[in-house]
C-alpha positions as CSV (number, residue, x, y, z in Angstrom):
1,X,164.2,133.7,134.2
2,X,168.0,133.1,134.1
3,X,169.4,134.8,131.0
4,X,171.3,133.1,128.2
5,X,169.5,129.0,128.6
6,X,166.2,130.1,126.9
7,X,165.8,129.8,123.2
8,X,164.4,132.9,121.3
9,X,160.6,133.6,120.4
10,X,159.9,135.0,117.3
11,X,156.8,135.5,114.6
12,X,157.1,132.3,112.5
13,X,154.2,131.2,109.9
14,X,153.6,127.7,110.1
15,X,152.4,126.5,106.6
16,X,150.1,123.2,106.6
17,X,150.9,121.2,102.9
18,X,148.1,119.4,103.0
19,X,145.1,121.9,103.1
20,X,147.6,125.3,102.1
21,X,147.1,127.2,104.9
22,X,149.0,129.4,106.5
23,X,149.6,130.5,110.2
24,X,151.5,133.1,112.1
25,X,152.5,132.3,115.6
26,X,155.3,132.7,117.8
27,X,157.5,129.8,118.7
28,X,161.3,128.6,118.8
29,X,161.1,126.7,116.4
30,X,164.6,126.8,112.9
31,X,163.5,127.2,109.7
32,X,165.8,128.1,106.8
33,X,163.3,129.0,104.5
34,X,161.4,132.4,104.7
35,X,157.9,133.7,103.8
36,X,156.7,137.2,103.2
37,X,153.4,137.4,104.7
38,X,150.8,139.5,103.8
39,X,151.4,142.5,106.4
40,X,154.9,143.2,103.8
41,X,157.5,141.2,106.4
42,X,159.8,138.5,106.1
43,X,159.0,135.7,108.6
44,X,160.7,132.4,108.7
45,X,158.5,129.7,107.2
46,X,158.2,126.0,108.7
47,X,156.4,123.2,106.8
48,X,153.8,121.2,108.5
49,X,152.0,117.7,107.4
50,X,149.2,118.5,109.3
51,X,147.6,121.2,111.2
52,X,144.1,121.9,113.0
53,X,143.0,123.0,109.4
54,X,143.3,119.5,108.1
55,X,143.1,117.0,110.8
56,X,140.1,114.9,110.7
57,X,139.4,115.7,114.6
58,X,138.9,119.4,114.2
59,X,137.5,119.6,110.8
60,X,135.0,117.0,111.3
61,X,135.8,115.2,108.0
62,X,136.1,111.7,108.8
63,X,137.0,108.7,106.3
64,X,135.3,105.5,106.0
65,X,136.8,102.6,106.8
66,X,136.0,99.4,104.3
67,X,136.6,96.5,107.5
68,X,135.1,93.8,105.9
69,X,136.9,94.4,102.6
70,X,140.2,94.2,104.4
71,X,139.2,91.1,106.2
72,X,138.2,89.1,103.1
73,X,141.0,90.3,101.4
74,X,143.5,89.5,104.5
75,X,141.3,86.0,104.5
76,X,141.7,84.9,100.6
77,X,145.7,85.7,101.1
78,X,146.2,84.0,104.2
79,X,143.2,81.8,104.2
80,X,141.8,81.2,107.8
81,X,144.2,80.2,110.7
82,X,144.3,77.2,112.5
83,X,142.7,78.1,115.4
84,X,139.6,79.4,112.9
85,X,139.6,75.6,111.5
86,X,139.1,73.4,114.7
């Protein structure tokens, strides 16, 4: 590797908002805040929407969708279309 073009790795916990879970890792990634994790040391802390530990795909959790709600409601706002009509 050439020195001097690759950014630096270093221990950064990744903290997902959504289920409040926290991850140490190594990446590249800025982060202004910090965290002190639970060994005693001070790693930078980045905010995450969502992680493996709440995405629907990996926790299994999935949500149901009301389709024919949406159409009937879509329907009585727009009423039907012309090509519905003929």
């Amino acid at each position: 590797m050439r020195s001097g073009i690759h950014p630096e790795s270093r221990a950064v916990v990744f903290r997902d908002r959504a289920a409040d879970v926290a991850f140490l890792t190594r990446s590249t990634a800025d982060s202004a805040g910090t965290i002190e994790w639970e060994d005693g040391n001070t790693y930078p802390l980045v905010d995450v929407e969502i992680s493996s530990a709440s995405h629907p795909f990996y926790t299994g959790a999935s949500r149901v969708v009301d389709t024919a709600g949406r159409v009937e409601r879509f329907e009585r706002r727009y009423g039907r279309t012309a090509a519905a009509q003929r």
